[in-house]
C-alpha positions as CSV (number, residue, x, y, z in Angstrom):
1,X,0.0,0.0,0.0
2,X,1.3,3.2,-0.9
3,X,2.3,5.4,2.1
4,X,3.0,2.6,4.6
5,X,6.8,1.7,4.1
6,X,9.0,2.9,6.8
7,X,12.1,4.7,6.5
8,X,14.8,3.6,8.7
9,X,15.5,7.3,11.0
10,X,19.6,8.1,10.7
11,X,20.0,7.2,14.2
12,X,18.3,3.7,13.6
13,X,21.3,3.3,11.2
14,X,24.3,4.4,13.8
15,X,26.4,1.7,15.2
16,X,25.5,1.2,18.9
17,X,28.1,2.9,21.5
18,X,31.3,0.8,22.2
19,X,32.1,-1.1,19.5
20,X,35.2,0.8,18.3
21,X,33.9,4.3,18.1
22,X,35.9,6.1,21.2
23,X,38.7,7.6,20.6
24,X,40.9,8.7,24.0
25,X,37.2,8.2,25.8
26,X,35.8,10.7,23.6
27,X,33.2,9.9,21.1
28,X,34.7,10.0,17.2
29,X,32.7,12.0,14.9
30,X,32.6,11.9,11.4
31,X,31.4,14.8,9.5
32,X,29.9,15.1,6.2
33,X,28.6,17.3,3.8
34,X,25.8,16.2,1.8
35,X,24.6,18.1,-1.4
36,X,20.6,17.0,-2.6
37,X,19.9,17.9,-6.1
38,X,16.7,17.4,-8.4
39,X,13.7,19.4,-9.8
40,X,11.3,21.9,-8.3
41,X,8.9,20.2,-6.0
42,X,10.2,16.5,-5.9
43,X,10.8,16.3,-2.2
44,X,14.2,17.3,-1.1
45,X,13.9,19.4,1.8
46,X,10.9,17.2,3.0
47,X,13.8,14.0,2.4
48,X,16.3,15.9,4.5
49,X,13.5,16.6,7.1
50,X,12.8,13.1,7.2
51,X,16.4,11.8,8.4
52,X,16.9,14.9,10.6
53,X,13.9,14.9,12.7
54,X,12.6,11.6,12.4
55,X,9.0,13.1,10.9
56,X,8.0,13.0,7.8
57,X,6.0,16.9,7.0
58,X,2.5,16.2,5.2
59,X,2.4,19.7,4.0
60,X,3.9,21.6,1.3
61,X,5.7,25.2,2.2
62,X,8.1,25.8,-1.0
63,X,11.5,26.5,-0.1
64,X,12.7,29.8,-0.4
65,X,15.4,30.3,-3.2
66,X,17.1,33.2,-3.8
């Protein structure tokens, strides 16, 4: 059924604490940057939303470009 599947949240897909990620006691952290292309209206910010807040936003507010 359309609208059912569940993403996986980005915190679902982080390795559980202490298996190899301290570093001196101190948490490692990796940082990326991520670019997200594709056409007007196709669900990039509401994507992004989606692995940053766990929530998935059921209405549409275009993002400001400039």
């Amino acid at each position: 059924m359309p609208g059912t599947s569940q993403v996986p949240s980005l915190t679902a897909l982080q390795p559980p604490h202490g298996d190899g990620g301290h570093k001196g006691g101190h948490l490692a952290k990796d940082h990326y940057r991520v670019v997200v292309l594709g056409a007007a209206r196709v669900g990039k910010t509401a994507i992004v939303h989606q692995f940053l807040y766990d929530e998935f936003p059921v209405d549409y507010f275009a993002t400001v470009e400039e």
